[in-house]
C-alpha positions as CSV (number, residue, x, y, z in Angstrom):
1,X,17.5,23.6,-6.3
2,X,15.8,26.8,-5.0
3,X,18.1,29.8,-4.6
4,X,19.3,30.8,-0.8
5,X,20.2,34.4,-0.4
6,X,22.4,35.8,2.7
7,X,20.9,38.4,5.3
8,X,22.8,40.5,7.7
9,X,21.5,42.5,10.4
10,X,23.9,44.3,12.7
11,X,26.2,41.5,13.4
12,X,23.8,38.7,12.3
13,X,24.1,36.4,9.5
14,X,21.6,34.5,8.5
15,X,19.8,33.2,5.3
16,X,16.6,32.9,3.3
17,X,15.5,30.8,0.3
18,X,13.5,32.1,-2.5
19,X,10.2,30.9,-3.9
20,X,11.1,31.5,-7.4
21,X,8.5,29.4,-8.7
22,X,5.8,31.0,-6.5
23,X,6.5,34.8,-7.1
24,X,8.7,35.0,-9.8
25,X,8.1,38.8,-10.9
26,X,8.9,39.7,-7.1
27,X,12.0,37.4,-6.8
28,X,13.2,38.6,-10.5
29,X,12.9,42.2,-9.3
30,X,14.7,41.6,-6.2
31,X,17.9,39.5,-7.6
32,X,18.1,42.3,-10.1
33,X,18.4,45.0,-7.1
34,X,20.9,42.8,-5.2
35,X,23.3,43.3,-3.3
36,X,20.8,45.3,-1.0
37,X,21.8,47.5,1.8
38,X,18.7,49.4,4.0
39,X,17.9,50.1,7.4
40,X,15.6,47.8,9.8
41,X,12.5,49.5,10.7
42,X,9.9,47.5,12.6
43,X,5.9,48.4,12.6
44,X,5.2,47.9,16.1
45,X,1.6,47.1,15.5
46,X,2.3,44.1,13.8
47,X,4.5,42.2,16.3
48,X,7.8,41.4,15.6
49,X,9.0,41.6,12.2
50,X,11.9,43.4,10.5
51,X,10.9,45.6,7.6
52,X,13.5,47.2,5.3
53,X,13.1,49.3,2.0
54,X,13.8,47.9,-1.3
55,X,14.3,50.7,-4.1
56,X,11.5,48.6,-6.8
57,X,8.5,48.6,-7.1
58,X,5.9,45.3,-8.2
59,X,3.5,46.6,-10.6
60,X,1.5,43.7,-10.8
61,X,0.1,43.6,-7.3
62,X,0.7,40.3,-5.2
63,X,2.3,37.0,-5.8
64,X,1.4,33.7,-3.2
65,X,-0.1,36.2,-0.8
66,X,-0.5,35.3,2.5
67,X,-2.2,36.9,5.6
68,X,-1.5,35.2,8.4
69,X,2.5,34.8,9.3
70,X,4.8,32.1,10.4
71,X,7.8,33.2,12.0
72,X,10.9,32.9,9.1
73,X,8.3,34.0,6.1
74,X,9.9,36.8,4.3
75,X,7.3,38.7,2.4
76,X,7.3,41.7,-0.3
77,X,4.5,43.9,0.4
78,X,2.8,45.1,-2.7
79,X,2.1,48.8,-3.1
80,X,5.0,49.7,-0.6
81,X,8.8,49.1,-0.7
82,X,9.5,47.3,2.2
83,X,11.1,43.2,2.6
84,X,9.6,42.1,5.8
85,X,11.3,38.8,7.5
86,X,9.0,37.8,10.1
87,X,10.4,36.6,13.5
88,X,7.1,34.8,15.0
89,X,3.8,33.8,13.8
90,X,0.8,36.8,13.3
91,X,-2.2,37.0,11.8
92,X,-1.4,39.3,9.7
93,X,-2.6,43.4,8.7
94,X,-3.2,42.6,5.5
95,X,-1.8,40.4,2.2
96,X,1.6,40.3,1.4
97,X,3.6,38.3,-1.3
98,X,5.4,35.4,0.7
99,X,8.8,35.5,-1.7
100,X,10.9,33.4,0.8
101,X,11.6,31.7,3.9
102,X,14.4,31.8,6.6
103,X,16.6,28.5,6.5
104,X,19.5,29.7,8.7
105,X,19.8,32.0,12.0
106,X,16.2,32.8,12.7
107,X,17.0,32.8,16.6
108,X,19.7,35.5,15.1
109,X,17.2,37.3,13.6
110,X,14.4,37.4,16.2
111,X,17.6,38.6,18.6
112,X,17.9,42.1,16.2
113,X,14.4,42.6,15.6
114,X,13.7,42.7,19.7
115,X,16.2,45.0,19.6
116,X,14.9,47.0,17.2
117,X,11.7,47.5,19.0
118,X,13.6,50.2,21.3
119,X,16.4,51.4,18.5
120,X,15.6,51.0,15.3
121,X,18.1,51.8,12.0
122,X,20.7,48.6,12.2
123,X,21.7,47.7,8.9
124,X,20.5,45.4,6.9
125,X,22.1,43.7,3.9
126,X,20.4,41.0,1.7
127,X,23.1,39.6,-1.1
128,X,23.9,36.3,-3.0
129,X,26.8,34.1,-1.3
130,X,27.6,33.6,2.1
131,X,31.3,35.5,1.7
132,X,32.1,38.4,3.4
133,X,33.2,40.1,0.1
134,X,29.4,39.5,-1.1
135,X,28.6,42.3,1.5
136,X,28.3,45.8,0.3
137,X,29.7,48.9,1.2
């Protein structure tokens, strides 16, 4: 049974599953940083996606890349620190390791990331559980 992780945005909940199987050195590295608190940025040339920093790196360069984006993918992007969850479907700037997808409150999601487009910084937490004690501090 693949392993679902909880993200918050401002006062969004939602979730992700891993792809353990297909990036496991990216999804190792990220359970071991966990719980994870950040602020959303957004890259405006993209389209709409929420991008937060992660403090580890992936030496090994990218796992089940992908160009092109459905909305829900949530990629690592290798040679940078940044978790982007991606809130509609783009071609794409360049390869990223798809780690995950969104399996609960994308509509949630996409809400925070339009607003983001005008204010970015919300908070972002990515943690195991689903329990309000899982979030950090």
């Amino acid at each position: 049974m693949a392993r679902e992780l909880t993200v918050r945005i401002a006062d969004e909940v939602g979730a992700f599953v891993l792809f353990e199987d297909e990036a496991p050195q990216t999804c190792r590295k990220l359970l071991e940083a966990l719980p994870l608190k950040s602020s959303a940025i957004i890259a405006k040339v993209a389209g709409l996606e929420i991008m937060m920093r992660v403090p580890f790196f992936v030496d090994t360069g990218g796992e089940n890349e992908t160009t092109a984006q459905k909305a829900g993918n949530v990629c690592f992007v290798p040679g940078s620190q940044n978790i982007c969850l991606f809130c509609e479907e783009l071609p794409g700037l360049g390869p990223c390791s798809l780690i995950g997808k969104v399996t609960r409150n994308l509509e949630g999601i996409q809400r925070e990331a339009r607003k983001c487009r005008s204010r970015q910084g919300a908070v972002v937490e990515i943690y195991e559980g689903n329990r309000e004690e899982g979030r950090t501090q």
